[in-house]
PDB file of N, CA, C and O in Angstrom:
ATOM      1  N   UNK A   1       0.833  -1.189   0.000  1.00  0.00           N
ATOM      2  CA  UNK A   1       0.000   0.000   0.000  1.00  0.00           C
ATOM      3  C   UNK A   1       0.875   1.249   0.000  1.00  0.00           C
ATOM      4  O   UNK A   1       1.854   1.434   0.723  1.00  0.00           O
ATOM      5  N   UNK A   2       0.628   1.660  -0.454  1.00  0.00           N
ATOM      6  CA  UNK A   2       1.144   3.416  -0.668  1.00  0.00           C
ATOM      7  C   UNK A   2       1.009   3.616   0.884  1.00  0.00           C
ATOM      8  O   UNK A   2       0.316   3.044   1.726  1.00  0.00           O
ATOM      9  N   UNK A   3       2.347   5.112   0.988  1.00  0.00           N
ATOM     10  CA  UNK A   3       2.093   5.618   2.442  1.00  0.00           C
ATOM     11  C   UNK A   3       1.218   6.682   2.429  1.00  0.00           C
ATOM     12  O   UNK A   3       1.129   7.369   3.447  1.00  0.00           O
ATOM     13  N   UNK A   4       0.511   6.957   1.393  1.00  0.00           N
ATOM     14  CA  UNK A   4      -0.470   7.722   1.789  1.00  0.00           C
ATOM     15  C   UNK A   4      -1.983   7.315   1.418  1.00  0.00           C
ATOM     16  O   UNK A   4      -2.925   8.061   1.148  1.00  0.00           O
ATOM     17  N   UNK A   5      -1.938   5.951   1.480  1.00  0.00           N
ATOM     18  CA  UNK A   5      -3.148   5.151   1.417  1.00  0.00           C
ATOM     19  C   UNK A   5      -4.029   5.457   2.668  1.00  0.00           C
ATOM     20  O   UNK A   5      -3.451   5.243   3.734  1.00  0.00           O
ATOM     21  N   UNK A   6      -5.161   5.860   2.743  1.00  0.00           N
ATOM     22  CA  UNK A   6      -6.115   5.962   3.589  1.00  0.00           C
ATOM     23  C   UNK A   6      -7.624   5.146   3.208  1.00  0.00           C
ATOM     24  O   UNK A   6      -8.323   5.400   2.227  1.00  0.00           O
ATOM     25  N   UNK A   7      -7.921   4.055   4.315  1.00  0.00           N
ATOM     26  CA  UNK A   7      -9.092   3.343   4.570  1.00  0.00           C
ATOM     27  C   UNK A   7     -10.511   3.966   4.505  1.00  0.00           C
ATOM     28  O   UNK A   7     -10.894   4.802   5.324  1.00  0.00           O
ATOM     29  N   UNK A   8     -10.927   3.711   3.937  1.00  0.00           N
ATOM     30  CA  UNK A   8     -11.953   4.479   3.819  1.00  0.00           C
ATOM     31  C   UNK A   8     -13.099   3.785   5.140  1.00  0.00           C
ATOM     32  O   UNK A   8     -14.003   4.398   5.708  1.00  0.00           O
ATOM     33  N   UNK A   9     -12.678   2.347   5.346  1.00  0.00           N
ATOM     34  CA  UNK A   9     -13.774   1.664   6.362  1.00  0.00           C
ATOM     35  C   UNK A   9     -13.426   2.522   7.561  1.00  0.00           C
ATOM     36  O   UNK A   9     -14.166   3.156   8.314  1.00  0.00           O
ATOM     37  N   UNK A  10     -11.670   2.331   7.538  1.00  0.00           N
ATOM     38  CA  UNK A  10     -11.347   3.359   9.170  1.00  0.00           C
ATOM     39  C   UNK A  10     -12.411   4.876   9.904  1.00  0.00           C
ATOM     40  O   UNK A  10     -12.973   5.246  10.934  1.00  0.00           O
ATOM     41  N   UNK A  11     -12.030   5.427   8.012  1.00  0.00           N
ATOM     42  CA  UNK A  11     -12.910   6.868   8.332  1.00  0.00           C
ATOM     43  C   UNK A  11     -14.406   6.737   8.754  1.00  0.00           C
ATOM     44  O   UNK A  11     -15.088   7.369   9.560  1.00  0.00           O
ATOM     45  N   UNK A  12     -14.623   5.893   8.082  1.00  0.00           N
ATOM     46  CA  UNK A  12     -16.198   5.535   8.308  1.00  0.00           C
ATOM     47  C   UNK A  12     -16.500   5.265   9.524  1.00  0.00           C
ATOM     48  O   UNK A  12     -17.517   5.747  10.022  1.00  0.00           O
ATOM     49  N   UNK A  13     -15.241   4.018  10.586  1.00  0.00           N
ATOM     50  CA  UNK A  13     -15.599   3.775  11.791  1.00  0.00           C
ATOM     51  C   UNK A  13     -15.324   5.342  12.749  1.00  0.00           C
ATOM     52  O   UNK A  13     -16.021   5.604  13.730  1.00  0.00           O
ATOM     53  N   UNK A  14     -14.420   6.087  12.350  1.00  0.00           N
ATOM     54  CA  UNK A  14     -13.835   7.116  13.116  1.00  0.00           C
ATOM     55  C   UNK A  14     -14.981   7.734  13.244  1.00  0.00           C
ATOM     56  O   UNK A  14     -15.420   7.616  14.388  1.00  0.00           O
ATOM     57  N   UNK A  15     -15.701   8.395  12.485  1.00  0.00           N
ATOM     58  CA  UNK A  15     -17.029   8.947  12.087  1.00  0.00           C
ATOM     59  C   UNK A  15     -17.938   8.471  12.532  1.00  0.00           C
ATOM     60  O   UNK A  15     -18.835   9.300  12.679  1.00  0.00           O
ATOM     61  N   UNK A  16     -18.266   7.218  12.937  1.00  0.00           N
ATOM     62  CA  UNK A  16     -19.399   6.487  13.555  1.00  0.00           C
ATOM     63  C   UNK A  16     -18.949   6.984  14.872  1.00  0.00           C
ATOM     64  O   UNK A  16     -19.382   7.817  15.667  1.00  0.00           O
ATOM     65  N   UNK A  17     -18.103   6.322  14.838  1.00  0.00           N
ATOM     66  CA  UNK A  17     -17.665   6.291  16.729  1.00  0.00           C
ATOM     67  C   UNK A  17     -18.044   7.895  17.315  1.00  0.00           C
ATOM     68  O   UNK A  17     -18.960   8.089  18.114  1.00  0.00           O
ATOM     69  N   UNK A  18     -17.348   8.762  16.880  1.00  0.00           N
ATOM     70  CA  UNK A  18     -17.899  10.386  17.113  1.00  0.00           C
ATOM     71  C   UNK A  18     -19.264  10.981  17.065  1.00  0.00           C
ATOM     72  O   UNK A  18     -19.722  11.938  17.690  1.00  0.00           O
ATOM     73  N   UNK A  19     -19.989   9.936  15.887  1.00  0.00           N
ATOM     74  CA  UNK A  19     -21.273  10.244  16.322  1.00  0.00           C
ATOM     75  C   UNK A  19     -21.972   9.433  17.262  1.00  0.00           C
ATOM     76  O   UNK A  19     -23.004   9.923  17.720  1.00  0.00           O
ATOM     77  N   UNK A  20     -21.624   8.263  17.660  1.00  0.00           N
ATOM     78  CA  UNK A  20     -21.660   7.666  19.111  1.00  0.00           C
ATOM     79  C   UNK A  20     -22.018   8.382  20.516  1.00  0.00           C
ATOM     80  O   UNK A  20     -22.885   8.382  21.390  1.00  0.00           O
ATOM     81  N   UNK A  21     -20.455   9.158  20.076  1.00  0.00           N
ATOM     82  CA  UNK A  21     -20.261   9.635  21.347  1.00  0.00           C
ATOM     83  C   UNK A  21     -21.143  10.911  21.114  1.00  0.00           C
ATOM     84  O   UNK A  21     -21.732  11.243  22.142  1.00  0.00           O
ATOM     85  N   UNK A  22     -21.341  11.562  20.230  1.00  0.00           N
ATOM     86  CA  UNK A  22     -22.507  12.961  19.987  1.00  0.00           C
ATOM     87  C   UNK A  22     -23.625  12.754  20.432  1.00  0.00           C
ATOM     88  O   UNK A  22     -24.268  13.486  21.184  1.00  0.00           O
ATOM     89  N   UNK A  23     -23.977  11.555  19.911  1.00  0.00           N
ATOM     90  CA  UNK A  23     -25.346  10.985  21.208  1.00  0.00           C
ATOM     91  C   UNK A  23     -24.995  10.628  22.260  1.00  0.00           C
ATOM     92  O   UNK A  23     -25.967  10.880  22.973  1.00  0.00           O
ATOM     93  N   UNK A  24     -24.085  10.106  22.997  1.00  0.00           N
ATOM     94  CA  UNK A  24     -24.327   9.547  24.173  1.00  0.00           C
ATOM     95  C   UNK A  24     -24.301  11.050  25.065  1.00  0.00           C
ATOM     96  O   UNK A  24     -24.777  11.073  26.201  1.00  0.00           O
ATOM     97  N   UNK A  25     -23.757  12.173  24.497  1.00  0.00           N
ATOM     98  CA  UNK A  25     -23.329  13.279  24.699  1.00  0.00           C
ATOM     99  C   UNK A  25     -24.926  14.000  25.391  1.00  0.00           C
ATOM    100  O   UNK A  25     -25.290  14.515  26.448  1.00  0.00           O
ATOM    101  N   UNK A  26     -25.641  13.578  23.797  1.00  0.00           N
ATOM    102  CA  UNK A  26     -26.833  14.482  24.279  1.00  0.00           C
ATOM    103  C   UNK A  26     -28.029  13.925  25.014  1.00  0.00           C
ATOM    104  O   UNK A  26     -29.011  14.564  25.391  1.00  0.00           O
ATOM    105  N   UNK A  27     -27.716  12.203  25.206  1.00  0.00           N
ATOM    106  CA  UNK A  27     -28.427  11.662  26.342  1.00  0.00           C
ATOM    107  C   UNK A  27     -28.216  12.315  27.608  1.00  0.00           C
ATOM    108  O   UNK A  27     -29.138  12.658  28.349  1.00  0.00           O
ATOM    109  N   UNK A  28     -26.736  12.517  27.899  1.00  0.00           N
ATOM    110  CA  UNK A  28     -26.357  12.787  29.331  1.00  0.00           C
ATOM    111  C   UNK A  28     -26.700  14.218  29.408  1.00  0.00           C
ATOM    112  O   UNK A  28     -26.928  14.582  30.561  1.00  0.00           O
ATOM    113  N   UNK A  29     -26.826  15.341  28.301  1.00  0.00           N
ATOM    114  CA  UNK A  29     -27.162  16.461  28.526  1.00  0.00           C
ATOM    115  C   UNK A  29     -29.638  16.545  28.597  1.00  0.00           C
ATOM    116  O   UNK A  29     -30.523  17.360  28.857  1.00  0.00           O
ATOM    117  N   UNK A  30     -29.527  15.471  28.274  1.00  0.00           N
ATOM    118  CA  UNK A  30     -31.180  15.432  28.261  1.00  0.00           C
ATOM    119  C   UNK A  30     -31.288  14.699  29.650  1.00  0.00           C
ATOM    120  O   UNK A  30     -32.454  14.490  29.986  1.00  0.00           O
ATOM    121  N   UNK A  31     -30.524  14.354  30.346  1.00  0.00           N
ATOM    122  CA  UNK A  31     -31.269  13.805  31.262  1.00  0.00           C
ATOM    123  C   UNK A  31     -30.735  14.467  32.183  1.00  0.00           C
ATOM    124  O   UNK A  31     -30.953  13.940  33.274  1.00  0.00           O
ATOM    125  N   UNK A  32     -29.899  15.741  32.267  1.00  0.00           N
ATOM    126  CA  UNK A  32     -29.385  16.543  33.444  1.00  0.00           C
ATOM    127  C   UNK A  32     -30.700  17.680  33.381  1.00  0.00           C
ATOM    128  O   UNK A  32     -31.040  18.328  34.371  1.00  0.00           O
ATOM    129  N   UNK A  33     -31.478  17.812  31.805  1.00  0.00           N
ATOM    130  CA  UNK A  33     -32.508  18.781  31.846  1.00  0.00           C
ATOM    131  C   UNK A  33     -33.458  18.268  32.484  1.00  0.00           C
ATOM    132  O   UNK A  33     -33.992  19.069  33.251  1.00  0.00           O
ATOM    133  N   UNK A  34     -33.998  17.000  32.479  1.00  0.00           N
ATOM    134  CA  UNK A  34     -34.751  16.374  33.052  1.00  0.00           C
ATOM    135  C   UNK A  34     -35.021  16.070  34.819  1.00  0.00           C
ATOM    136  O   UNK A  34     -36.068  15.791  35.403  1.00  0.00           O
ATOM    137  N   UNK A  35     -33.542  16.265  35.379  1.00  0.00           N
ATOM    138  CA  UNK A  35     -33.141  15.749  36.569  1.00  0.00           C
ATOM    139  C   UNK A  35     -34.343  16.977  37.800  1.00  0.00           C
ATOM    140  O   UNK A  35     -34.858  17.997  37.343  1.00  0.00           O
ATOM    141  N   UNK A  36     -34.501  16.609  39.022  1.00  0.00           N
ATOM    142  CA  UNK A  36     -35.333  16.409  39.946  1.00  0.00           C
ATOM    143  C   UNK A  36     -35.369  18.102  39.916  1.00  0.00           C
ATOM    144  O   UNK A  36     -36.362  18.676  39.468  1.00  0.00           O
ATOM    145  N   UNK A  37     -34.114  18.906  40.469  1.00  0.00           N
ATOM    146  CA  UNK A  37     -33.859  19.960  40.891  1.00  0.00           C
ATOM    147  C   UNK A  37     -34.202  21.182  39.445  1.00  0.00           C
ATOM    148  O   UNK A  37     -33.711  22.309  39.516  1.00  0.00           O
ATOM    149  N   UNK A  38     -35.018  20.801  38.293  1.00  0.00           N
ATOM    150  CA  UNK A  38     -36.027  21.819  37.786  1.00  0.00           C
ATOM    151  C   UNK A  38     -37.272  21.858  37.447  1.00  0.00           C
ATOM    152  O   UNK A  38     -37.634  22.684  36.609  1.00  0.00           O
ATOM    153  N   UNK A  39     -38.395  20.763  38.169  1.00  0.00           N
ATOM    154  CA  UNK A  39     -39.455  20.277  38.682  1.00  0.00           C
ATOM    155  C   UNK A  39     -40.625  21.704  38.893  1.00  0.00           C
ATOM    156  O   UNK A  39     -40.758  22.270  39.979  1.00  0.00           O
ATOM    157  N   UNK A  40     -41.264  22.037  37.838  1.00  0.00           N
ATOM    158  CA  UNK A  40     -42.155  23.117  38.106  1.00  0.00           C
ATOM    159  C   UNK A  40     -42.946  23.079  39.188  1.00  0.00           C
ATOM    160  O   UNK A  40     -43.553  22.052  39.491  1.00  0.00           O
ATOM    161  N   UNK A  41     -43.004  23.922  39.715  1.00  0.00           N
ATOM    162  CA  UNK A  41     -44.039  24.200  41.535  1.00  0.00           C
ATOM    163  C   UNK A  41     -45.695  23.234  41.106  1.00  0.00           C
ATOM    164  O   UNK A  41     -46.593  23.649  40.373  1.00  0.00           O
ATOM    165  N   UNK A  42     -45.669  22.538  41.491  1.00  0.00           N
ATOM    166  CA  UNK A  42     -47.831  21.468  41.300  1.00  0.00           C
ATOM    167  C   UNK A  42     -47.061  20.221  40.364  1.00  0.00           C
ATOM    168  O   UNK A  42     -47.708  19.191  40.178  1.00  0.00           O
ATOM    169  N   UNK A  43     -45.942  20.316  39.896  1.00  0.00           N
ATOM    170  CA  UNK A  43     -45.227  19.052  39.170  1.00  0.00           C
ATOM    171  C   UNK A  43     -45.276  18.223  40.029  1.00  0.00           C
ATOM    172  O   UNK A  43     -45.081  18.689  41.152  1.00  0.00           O
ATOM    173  N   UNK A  44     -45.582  16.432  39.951  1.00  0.00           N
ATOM    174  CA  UNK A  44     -45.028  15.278  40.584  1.00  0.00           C
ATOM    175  C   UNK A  44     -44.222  14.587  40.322  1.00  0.00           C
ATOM    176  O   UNK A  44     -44.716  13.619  39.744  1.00  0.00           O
ATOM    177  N   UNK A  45     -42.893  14.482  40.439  1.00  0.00           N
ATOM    178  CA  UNK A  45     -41.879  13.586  39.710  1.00  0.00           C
ATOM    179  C   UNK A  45     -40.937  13.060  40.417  1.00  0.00           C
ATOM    180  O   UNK A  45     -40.102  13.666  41.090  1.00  0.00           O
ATOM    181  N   UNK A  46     -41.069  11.773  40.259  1.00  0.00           N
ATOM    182  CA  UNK A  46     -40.906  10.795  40.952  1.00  0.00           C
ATOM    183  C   UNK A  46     -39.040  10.357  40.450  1.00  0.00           C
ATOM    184  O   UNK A  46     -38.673  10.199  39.286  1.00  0.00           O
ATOM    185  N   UNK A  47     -38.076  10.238  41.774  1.00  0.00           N
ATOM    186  CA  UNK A  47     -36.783   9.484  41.291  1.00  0.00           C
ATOM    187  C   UNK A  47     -36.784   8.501  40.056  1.00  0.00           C
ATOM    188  O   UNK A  47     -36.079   8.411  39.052  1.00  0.00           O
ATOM    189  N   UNK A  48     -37.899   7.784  40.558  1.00  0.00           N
ATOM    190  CA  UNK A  48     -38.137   6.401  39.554  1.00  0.00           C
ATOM    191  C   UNK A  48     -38.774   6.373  38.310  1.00  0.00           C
ATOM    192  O   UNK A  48     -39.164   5.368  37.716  1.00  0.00           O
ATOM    193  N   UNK A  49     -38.865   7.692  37.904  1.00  0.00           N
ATOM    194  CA  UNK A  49     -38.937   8.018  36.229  1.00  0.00           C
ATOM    195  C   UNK A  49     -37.717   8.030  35.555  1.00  0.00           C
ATOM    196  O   UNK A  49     -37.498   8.851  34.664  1.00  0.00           O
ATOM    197  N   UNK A  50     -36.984   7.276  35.867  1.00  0.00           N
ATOM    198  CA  UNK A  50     -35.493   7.107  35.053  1.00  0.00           C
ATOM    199  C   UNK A  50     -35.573   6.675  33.886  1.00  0.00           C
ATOM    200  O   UNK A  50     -36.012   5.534  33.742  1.00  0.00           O
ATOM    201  N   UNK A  51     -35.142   7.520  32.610  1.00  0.00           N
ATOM    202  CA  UNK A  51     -35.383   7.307  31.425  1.00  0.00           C
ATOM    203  C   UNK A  51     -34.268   6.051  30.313  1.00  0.00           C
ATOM    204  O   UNK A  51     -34.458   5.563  29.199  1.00  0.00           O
ATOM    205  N   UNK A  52     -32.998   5.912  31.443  1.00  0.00           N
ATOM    206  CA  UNK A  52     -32.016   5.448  31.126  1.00  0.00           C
ATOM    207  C   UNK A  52     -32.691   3.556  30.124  1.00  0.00           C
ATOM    208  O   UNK A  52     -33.482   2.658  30.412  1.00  0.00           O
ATOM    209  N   UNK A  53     -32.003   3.786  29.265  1.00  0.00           N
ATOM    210  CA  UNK A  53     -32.284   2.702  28.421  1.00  0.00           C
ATOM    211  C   UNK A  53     -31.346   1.210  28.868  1.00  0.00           C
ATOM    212  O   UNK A  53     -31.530   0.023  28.598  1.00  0.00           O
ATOM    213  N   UNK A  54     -30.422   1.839  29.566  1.00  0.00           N
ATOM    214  CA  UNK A  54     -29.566   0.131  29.902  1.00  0.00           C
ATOM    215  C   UNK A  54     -28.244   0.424  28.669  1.00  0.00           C
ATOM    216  O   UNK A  54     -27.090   0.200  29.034  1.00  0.00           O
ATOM    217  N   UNK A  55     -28.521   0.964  27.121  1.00  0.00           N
ATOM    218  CA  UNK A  55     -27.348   0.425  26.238  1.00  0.00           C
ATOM    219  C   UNK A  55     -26.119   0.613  26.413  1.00  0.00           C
ATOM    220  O   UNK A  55     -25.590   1.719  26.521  1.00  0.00           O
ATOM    221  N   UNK A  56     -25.544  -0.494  26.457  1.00  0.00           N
ATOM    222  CA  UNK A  56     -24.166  -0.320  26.930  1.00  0.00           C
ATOM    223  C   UNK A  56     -23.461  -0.534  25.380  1.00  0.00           C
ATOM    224  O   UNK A  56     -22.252  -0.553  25.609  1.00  0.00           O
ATOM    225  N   UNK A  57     -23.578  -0.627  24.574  1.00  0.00           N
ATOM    226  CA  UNK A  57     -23.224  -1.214  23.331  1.00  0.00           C
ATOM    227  C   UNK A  57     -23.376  -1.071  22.032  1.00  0.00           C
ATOM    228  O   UNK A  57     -24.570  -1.174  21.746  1.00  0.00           O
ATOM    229  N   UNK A  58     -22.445  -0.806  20.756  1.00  0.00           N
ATOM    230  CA  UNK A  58     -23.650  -1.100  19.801  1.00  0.00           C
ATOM    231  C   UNK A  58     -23.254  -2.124  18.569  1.00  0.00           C
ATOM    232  O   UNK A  58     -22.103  -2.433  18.878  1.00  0.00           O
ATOM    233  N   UNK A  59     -23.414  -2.487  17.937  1.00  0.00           N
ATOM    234  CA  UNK A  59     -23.039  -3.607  16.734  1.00  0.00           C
ATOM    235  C   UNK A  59     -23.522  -3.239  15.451  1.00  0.00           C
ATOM    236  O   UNK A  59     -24.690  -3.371  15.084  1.00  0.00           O
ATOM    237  N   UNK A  60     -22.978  -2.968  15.061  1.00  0.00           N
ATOM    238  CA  UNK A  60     -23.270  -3.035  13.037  1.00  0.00           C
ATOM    239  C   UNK A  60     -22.808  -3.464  12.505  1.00  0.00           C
ATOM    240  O   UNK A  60     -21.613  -3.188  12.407  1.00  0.00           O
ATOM    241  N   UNK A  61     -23.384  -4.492  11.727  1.00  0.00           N
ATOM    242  CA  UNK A  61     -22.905  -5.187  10.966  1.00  0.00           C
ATOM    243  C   UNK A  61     -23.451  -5.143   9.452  1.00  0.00           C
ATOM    244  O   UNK A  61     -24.613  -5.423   9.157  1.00  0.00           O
ATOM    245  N   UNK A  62     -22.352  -4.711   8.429  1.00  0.00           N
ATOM    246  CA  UNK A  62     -22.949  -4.526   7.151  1.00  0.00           C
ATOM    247  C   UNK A  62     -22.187  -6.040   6.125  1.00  0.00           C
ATOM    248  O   UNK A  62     -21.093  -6.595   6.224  1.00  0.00           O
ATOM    249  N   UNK A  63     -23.086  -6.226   5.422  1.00  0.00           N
ATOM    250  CA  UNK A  63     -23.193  -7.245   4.399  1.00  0.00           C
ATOM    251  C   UNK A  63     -22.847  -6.755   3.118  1.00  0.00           C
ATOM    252  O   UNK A  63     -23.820  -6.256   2.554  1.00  0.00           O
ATOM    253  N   UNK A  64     -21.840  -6.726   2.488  1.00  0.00           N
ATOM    254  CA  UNK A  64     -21.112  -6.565   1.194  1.00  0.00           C
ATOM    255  C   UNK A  64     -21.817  -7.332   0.231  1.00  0.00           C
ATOM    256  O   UNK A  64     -22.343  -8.373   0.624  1.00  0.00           O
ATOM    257  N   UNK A  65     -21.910  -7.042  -0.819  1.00  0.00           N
ATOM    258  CA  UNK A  65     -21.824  -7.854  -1.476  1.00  0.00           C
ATOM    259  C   UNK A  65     -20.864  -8.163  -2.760  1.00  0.00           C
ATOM    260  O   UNK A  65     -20.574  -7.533  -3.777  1.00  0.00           O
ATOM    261  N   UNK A  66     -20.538  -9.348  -2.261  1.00  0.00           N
ATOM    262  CA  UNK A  66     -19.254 -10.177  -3.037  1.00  0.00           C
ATOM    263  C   UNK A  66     -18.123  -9.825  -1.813  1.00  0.00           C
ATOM    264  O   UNK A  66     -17.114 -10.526  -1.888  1.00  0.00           O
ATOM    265  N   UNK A  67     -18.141  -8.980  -0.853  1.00  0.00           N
ATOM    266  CA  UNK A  67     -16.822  -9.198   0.016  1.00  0.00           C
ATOM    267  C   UNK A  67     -17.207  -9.197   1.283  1.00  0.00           C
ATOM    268  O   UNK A  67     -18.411  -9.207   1.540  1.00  0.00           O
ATOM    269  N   UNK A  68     -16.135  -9.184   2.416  1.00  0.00           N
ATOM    270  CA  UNK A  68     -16.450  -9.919   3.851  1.00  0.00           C
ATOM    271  C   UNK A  68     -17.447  -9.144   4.307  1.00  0.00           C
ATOM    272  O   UNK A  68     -18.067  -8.331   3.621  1.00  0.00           O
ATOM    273  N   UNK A  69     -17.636  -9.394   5.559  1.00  0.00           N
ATOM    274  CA  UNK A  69     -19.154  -8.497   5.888  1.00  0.00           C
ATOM    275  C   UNK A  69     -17.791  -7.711   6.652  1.00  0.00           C
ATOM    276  O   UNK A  69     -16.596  -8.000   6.697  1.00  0.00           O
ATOM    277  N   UNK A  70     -18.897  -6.168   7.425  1.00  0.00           N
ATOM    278  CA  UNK A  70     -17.691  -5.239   8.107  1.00  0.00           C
ATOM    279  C   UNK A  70     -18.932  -4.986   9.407  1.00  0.00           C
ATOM    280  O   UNK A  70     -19.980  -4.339   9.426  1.00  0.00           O
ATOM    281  N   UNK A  71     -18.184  -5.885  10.483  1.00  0.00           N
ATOM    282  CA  UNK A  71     -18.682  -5.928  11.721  1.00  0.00           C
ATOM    283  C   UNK A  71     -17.837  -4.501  12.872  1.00  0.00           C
ATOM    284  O   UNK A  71     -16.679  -4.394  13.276  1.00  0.00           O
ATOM    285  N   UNK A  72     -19.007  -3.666  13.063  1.00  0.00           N
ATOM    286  CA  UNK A  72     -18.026  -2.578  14.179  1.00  0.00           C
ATOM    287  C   UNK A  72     -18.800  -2.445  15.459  1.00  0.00           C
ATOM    288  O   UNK A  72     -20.010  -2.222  15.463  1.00  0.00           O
ATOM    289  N   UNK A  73     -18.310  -2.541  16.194  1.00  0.00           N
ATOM    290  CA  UNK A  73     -18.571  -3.020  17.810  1.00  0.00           C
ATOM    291  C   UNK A  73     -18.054  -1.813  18.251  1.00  0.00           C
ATOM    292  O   UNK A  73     -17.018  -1.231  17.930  1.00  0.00           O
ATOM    293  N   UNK A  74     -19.297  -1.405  19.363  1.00  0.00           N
ATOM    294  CA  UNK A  74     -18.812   0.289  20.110  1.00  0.00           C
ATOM    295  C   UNK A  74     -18.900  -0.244  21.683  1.00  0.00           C
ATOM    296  O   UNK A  74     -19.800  -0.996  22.058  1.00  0.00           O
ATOM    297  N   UNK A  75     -18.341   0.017  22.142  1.00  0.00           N
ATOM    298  CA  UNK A  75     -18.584  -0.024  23.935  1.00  0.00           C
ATOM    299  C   UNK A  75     -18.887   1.501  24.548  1.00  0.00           C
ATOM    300  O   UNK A  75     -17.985   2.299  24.804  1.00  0.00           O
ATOM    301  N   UNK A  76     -20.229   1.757  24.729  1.00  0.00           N
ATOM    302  CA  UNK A  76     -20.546   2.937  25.075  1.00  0.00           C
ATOM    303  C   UNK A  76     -20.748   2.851  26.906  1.00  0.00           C
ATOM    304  O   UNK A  76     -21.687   3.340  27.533  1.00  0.00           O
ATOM    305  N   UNK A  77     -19.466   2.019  27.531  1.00  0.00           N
ATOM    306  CA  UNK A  77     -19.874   1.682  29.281  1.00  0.00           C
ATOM    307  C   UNK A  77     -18.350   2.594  29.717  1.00  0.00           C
ATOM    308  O   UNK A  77     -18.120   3.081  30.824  1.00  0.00           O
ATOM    309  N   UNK A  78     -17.341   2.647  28.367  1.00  0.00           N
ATOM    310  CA  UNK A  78     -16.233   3.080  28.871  1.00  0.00           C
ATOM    311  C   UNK A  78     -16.373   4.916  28.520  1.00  0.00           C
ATOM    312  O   UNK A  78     -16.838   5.631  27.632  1.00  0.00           O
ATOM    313  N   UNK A  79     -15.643   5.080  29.849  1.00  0.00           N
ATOM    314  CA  UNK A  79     -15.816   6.844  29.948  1.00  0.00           C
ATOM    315  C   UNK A  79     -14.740   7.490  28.594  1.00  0.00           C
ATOM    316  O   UNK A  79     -13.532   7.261  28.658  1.00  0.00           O
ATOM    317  N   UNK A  80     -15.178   8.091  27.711  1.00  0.00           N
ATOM    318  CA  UNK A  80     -14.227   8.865  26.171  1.00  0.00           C
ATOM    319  C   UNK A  80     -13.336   9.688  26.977  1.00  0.00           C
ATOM    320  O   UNK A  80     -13.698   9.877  28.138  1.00  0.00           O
ATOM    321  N   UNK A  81     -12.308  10.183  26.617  1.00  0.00           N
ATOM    322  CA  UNK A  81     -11.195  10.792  27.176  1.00  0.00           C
ATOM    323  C   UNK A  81     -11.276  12.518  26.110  1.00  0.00           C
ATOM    324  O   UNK A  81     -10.843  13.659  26.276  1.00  0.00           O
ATOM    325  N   UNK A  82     -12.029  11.852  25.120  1.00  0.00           N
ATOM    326  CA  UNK A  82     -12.802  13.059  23.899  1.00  0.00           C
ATOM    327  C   UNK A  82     -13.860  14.226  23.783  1.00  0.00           C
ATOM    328  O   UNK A  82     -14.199  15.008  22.895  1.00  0.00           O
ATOM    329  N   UNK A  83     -14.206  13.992  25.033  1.00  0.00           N
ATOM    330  CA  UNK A  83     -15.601  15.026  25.282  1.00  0.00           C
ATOM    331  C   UNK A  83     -15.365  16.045  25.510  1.00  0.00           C
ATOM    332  O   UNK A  83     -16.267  16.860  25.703  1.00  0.00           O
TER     333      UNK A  83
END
């Protein structure tokens, strides 16, 4: 390969992954709007309205056709050093 060969799958994962983290970004900023301490005065809202979905993860897997499939695996449990 040439040294100035660039992957185009890489960019694609680099790009996923950032928009990953752009959402996980604006989960954690939607649920600080949400949180107890801006509760309008006659509001009832309960701790246990936790909106949190559980995903720790994500998997895509795309199917080529005629070449390998391109499996990319995110772990959205580890804290980004990128934010």
């Amino acid at each position: 390969m040439p040294p100035n060969h660039t992957c185009s799958w890489k960019e694609r994962y680099l790009n996923l992954t950032a928009e990953v983290r752009q959402l996980k970004a604006e989960i954690v900023s939607q649920e600080r709007r949400n949180s107890s301490d801006r509760v309008d005065v006659g509001v009832n809202v309960s701790s246990d309205d936790n909106c949190d979905l559980g995903v720790e993860g994500l998997t895509i897997v795309m199917h080529l056709k005629g070449k390998d499939d391109l499996i990319i695996n995110t772990d959205l449990t580890q804290a980004s050093s990128d934010t």
